[in-house]
N, C-alpha and C positions, 0 to 999 in steps of 0.2 A: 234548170230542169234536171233531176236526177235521171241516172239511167236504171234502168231497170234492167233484171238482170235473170239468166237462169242456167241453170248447172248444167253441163254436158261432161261428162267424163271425170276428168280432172279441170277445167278449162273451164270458166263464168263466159259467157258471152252478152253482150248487149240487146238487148229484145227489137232497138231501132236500128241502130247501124250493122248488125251480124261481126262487129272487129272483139277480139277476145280481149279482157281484159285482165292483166296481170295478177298473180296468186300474193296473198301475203305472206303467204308459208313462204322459210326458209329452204331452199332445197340443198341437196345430201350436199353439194359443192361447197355453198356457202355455208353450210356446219364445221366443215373440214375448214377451212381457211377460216373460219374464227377460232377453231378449236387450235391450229394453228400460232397460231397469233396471237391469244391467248399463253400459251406456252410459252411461245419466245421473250414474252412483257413477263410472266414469273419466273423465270430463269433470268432473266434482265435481273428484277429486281430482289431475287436470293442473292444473286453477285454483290450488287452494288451493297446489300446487308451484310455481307460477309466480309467486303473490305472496310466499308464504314466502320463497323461496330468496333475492333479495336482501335483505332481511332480516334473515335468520341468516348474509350473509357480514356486512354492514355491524356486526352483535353483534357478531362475530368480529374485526374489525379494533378498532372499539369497547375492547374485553378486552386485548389487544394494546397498546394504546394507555394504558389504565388500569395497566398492574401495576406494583404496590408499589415493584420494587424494578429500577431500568437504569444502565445505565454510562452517562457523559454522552460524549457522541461525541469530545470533544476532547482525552481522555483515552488514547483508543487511538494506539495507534502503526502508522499507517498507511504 
């Protein structure tokens, strides 16, 4: 059986048992601590972009510099 339901103020109450039933709105608290937290996770992950990125270019030259198989410069006809 669904409850049924009707508005008083800010606050839904139930039409059979009078118990108030919780809002799905976020309140101003819980904006703040996502908003929060939120922050802390993109300042996390600026950091973590800022030490990686040199890094994975210096790999990248690294690889470059390692493979198997290159023409020796003297060879080309410049």
């Amino acid at each position: 059986m669904q409850k049924e339901t009707q508005k008083s103020g800010n606050h839904e109450i139930c039409r059979h048992c009078g118990d108030s039933i919780p809002s799905s709105r976020m309140s101003l608290r819980e904006m703040a601590v996502s908003f929060l937290c939120g922050s802390l996770l993109l300042s996390i992950l600026i950091s973590a972009f800022m030490i990686a990125e040199p890094w994975l270019e210096d790999a990248g030259h690294r690889f470059v510099d390692r493979m198997v198989w290159h023409e020796p410069l003297d060879s080309w006809n410049l």
